[in-house]
C-alpha positions in Angstrom: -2.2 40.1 39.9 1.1 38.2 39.1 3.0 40.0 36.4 6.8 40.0 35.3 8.6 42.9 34.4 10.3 42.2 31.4 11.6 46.2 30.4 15.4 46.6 32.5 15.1 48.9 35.3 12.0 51.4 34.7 11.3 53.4 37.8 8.5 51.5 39.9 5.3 53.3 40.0 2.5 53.0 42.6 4.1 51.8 45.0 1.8 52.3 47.9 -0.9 51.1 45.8 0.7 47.9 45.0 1.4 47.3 48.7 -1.9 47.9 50.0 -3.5 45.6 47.4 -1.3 42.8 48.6 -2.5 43.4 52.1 -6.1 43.2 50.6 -5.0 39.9 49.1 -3.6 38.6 52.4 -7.1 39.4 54.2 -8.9 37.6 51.9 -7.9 34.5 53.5 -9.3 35.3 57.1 -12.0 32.9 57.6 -11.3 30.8 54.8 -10.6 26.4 55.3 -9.1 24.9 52.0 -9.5 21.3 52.4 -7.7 18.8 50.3 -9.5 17.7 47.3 -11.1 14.4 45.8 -7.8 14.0 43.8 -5.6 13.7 46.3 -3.1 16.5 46.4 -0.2 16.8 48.2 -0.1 20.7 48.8 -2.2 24.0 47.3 -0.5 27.0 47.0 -0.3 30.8 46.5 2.4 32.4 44.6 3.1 36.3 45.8 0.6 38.7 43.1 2.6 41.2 42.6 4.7 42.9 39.7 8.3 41.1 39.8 10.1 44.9 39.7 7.9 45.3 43.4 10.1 42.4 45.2 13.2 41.6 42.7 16.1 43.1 42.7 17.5 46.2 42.2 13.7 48.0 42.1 12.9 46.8 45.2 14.0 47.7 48.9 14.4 46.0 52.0 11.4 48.0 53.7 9.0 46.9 50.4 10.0 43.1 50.7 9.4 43.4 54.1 6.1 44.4 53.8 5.5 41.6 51.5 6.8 38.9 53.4 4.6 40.6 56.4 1.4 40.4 54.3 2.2 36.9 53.1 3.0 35.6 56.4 -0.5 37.2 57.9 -2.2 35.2 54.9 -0.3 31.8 56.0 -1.6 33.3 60.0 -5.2 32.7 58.4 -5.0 29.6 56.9 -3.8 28.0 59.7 -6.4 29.5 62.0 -9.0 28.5 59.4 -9.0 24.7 60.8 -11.2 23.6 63.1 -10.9 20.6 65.8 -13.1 18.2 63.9 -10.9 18.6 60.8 -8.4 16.0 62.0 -6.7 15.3 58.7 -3.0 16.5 58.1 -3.0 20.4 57.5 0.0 22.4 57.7 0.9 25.9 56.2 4.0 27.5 55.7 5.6 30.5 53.4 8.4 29.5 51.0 10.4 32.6 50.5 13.0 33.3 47.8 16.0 35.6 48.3 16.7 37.8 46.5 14.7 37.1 43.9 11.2 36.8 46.0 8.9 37.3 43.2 8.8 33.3 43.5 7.9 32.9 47.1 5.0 31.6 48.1 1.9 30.4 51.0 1.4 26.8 50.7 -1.1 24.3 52.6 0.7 21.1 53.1 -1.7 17.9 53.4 1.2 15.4 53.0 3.4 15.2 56.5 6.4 13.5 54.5 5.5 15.9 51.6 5.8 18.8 54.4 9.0 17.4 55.6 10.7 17.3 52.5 9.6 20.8 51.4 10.2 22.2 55.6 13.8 20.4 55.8 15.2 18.3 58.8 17.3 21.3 59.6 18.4 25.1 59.3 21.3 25.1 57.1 21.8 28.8 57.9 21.3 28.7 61.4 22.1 30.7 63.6 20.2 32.9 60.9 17.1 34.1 61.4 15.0 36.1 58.1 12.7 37.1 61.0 15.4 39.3 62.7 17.1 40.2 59.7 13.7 41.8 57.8 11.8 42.6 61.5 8.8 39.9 60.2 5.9 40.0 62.6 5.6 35.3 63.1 2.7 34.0 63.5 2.3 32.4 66.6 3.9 29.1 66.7 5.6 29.8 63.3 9.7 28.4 62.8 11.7 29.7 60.6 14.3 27.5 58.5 16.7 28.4 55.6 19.1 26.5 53.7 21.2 27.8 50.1 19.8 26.2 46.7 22.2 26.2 44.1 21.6 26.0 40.6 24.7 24.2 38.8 23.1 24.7 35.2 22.3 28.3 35.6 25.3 29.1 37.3 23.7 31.0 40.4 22.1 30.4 43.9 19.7 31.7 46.3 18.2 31.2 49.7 15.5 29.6 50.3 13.8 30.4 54.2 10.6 28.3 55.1 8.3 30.1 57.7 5.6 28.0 58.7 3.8 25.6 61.5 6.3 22.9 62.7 5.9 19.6 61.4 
């Protein structure tokens, strides 16, 4: 379940327990085709359920995101597996992850290709970068891996934004 943390910096309990439910959450997926509906969507998608203190900053670690973006990228791994070869329509999935505050990544299915394009990026602003070697992420097979910096003038900060999913 999705819940923010709104009390300062309480000590993070259940750890372990939070982890392996996200895991859970990830298998859930196996098996499972989402097709685009009657009305027409460009994308569906899965924000992370987890308690914000689990993946934001300063509760969180390096190992404990990790784990995350592992079990979100294994859900992503299913979805794309999901399609069969007489689903011919446009079907792309990808993970949208937010650093450091990840509580807002994501697993989307794309259905749009110039949708997918503009979410995916033309190119990897933070190349030679790579979020995959940085956090030791387990890709799916076929996966790329794209970053750029989004910078929010109004709220006066900015954060990374890395895009792990099929290619376009």
């Amino acid at each position: 379940m999705r819940q923010l943390q709104l009390s300062g910096n309480k000590k993070l309990r259940g750890v372990p327990r939070r982890l392996r439910a996200l895991e859970k959450w990830a298998k859930n997926f196996e098996g499972h085709y989402y097709p685009r509906s009657e009305l027409g969507e460009k994308f569906s998608h899965w924000k992370i359920p987890v308690l914000s203190s689990l993946v934001n900053p300063p509760q969180t670690t390096t190992e404990i995101q990790t784990q995350c973006m592992n079990a979100m990228l294994q859900a992503a791994n299913f979805l794309a597996q999901s399609v069969t070869e007489d689903q011919q329509h446009y079907y792309r999935v990808a993970c949208l992850f937010t650093l450091p505050w990840m509580f807002s990544s994501e697993v989307t299915i794309f259905y749009d290709p110039d949708y997918y394009r503009g979410f995916f990026g033309s190119q990897h602003q933070l190349a030679p970068r790579k979020l995959s070697a940085e956090f030791g992420l387990i890709l799916p097979a076929g996966f790329v891996e794209r970053g750029c910096i989004v910078r929010d003038e109004e709220e006066g900060f900015s954060e990374e934004w890395w895009c792990i999913g099929q290619p376009l």
